[in-house]
N, C-alpha and C positions, 0 to 999 in steps of 0.2 A: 461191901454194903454201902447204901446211900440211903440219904433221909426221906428220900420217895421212894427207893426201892431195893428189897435187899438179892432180888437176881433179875436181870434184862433177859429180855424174850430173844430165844437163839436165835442166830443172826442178824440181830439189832447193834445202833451202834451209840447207844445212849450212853450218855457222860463224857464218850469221845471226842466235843466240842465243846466240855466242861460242865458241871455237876448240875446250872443254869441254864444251859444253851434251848432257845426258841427259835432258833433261826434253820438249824439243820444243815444239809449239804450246800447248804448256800452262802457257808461261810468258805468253801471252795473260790469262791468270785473274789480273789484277794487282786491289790492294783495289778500286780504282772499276769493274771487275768483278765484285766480290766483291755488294758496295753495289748494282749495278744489279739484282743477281740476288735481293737480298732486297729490294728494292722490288716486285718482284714477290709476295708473299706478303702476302694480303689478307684469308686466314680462317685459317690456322694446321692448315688441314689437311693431313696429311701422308698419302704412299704411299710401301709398300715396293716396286721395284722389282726385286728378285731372285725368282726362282723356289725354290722346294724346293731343297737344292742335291743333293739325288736323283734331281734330275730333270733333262733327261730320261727317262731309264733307257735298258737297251740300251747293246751296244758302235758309237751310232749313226754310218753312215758309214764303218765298218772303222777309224777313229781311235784306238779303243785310251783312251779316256779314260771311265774308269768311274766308279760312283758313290762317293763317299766309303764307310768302310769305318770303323767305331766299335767299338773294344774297349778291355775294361776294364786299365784299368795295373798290372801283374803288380808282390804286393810283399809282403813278409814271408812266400813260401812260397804264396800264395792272392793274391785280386786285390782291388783297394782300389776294392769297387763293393757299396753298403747294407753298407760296415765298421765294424763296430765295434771300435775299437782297446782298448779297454778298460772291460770289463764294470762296473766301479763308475760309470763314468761314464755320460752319454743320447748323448754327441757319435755319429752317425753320420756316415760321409764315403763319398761317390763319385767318383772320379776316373779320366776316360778320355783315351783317344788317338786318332786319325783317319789313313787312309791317303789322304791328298788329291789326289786330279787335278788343277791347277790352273785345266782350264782345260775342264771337265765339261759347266760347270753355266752360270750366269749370271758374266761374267766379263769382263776387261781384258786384251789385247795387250799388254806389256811391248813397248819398242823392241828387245828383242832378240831378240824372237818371230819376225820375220822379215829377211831379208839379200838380198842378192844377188850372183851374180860379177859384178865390175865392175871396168873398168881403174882404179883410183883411183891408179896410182902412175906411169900415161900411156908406160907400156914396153911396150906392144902385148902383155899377160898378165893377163886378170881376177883379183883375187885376191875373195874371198868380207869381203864389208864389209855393216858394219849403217850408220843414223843413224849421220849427222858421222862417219863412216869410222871407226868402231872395225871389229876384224878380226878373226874367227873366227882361232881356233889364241892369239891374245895376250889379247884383253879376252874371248873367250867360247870358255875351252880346253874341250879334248876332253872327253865323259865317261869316267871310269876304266872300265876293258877286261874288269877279271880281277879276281879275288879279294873277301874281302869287301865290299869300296867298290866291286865291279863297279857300272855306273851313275850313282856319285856326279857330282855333276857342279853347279854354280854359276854365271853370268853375273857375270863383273870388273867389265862396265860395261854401262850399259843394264838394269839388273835394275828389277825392279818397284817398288822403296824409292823410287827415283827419284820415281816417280810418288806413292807412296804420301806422301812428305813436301812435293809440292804441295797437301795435302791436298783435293784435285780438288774443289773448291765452286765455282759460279759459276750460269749462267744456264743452262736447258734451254730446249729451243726443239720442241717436236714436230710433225713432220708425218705425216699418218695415209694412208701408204700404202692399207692397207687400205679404210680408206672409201671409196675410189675402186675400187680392185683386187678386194677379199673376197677370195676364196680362188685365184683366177689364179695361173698360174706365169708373172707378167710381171716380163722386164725393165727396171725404170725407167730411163730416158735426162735427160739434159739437160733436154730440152723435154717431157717429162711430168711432170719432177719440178719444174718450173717454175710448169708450167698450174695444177697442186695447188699451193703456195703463193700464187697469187694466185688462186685460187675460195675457199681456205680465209683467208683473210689472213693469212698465214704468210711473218714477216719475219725473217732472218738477218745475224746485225752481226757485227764480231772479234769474237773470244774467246767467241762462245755457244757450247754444247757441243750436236749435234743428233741429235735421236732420230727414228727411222723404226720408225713402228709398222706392221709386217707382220701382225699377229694369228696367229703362229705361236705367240709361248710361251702362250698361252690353248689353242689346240689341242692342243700339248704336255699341259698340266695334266689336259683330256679325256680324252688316253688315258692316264694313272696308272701312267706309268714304261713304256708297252708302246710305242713309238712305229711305225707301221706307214711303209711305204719312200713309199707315196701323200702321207703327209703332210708326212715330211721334205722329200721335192723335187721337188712337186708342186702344194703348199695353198695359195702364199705369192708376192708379187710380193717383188723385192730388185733393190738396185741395177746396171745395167748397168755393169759394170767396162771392158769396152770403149769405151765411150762417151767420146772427146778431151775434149767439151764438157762433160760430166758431169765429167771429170778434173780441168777447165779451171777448172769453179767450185768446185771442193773447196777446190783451189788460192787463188783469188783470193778466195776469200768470207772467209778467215782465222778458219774454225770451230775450235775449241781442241780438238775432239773428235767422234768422229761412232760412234752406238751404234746399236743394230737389234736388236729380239727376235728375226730370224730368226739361222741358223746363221753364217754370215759376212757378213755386209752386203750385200756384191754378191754376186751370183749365180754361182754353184759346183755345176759348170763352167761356166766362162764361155763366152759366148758364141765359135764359132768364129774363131780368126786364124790361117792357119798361117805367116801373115808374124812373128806375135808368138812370143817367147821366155819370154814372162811367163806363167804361168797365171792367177793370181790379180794383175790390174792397178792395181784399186784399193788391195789390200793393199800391192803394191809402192807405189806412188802415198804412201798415207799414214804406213805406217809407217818403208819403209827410206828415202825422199826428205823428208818433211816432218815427220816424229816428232811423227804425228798418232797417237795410241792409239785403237783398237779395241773398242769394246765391242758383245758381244756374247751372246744368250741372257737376254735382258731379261725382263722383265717389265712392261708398257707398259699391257693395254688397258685396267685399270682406272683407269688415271691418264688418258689420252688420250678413254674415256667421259667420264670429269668434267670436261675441256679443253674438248671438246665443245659438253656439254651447257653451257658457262658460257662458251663463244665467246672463249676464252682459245687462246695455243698455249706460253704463254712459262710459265716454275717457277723456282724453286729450287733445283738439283742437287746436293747432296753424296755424293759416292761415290769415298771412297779405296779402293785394291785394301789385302790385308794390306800390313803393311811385313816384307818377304820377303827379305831380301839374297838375292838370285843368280836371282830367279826369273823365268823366262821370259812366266810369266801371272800371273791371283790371282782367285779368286773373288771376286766384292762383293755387299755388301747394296746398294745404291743406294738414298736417300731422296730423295721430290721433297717438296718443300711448295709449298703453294698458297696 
């Protein structure tokens, strides 16, 4: 029994990094993690993993998350953009502001991104719980309804800081969907995403953080903010969310993190269950059971060309999201070195 919950959703691993834990598998990234991850860096070359954060463009998907929005900071009556405050002096100043989506562009799952109704309190009534059973309405209240703070709105626990103050460094490990797929709308299972790490030598230990290169955000970049419906969910293999065995090794592989240049990792809509409740199963699977984060809208295949062509799979990954108190996602730069 615990004071948020007196039974955890089967195959979760809540309390297992303590009765408190917000951080999840990413308490995996301990220093001789840290150490294994920069053993790998052999030339000092580095890549950015983030997309334009304009990019996609389009309200893709009906989601509602649009591109960043940049205006100048209204101040002394005019706006503090090529200002000069005082003509005796040369100093000129620009200063702006941004209307940010969190979760647009190239970006991180927050564990409070996603929940589910679940009996946590074992009185035959789902109540709506995140990771380690914090609970909608206490640790992640309502948005304000009305008035000027209509919207306002904050995560108590489980916000993105969490993440942001593991400062998320450790080992990337990539497997290049694509090179097998190209532009297929395939589901990858278990036993495909299998047969691809052993054709490519591609090995997974605790605590590596894994990337799946789909080749969607390069096709993104292609079309320059105009993204056509063919491409979004049509171009691109992603993970089978259905899949037990695929579930099964998420689970036992003990990856600290699992990211994908495409739109959500696994496949959306998932594959047909009308036995299942869930829609999105892997997302349930790693964020509300194993407070595994999400990344997603990557930026991969110029890193995954140079993996390649240098018969590498393994990097360097440092990618904290912002440090955000309350936020449910965060865009990131992600850096790999090599």
């Amino acid at each position: 029994m615990h004071e948020r919950w007196k039974k955890r959703p089967p195959g979760s691993n809540w309390g297992d990094f303590g009765i408190d834990d917000q951080k999840g598998r990413l308490n995996l990234l301990t220093p001789a993690k840290v150490l294994q991850a920069v053993a790998e860096v052999r030339t000092g070359i580095t890549f950015c993993l983030s997309l334009p954060l304009d990019f996609p463009g389009g309200d893709y998907h009906g989601l509602k998350r649009l591109a960043p929005e940049l205006r100048a900071v209204h101040r002394g009556g005019g706006y503090a953009y090529n200002f000069r405050p005082r003509l005796e002096q040369s100093d000129v100043w620009s200063d702006d502001r941004v209307t940010l989506y969190t979760q647009a562009s190239t970006q991180w799952d927050a564990l409070s991104h996603v929940g589910s109704a679940f009996d946590a309190d074992d009185d035959g009534h789902a109540e709506v719980c995140f990771y380690n059973g914090y609970r909608a309405g206490e640790h992640l209240p309502a948005p304000v309804v009305s008035g000027e703070q209509a919207g306002k709105v904050a995560a108590l626990a489980l916000g993105i800081e969490n993440m942001a103050e593991t400062c998320v460094q450790g080992r990337g490990v990539m497997i290049d969907l694509h090179g097998h797929y190209g532009t297929s709308n395939v589901k990858v299972g278990y036993d495909a995403l299998m047969r691809i790490c052993e054709e490519d030598g591609v090995e997974v230990e605790q605590g590596d953080m894994v990337c799946l290169h789909t080749g969607l955000a390069a096709a993104l970049l292609r079309l320059q903010r105009n993204p056509d419906k063919q491409t979004l969910e049509h171009s691109h293999p992603s993970l089978d969310g259905r899949d037990e065995r695929l579930l099964n090794w998420i689970t036992d592989s003990g990856l600290a993190a699992l990211i994908a240049d495409n739109f959500a990792v696994e496949a959306v809509p998932s594959r047909d269950d009308e036995t299942s409740a869930v829609s999105e199963p892997l997302h349930e699977l790693c964020i509300f059971k194993l407070g595994i984060h999400l990344g997603e809208l990557w930026h991969l295949s110029e890193l995954n060309g140079w993996l390649k062509a240098h018969q590498r799979s393994r990097f360097l990954l440092t990618a904290p999201p912002l440090r955000l108190p309350g936020a449910v996602g965060s865009p990131v730069t992600p850096v790999a070195t090599v």
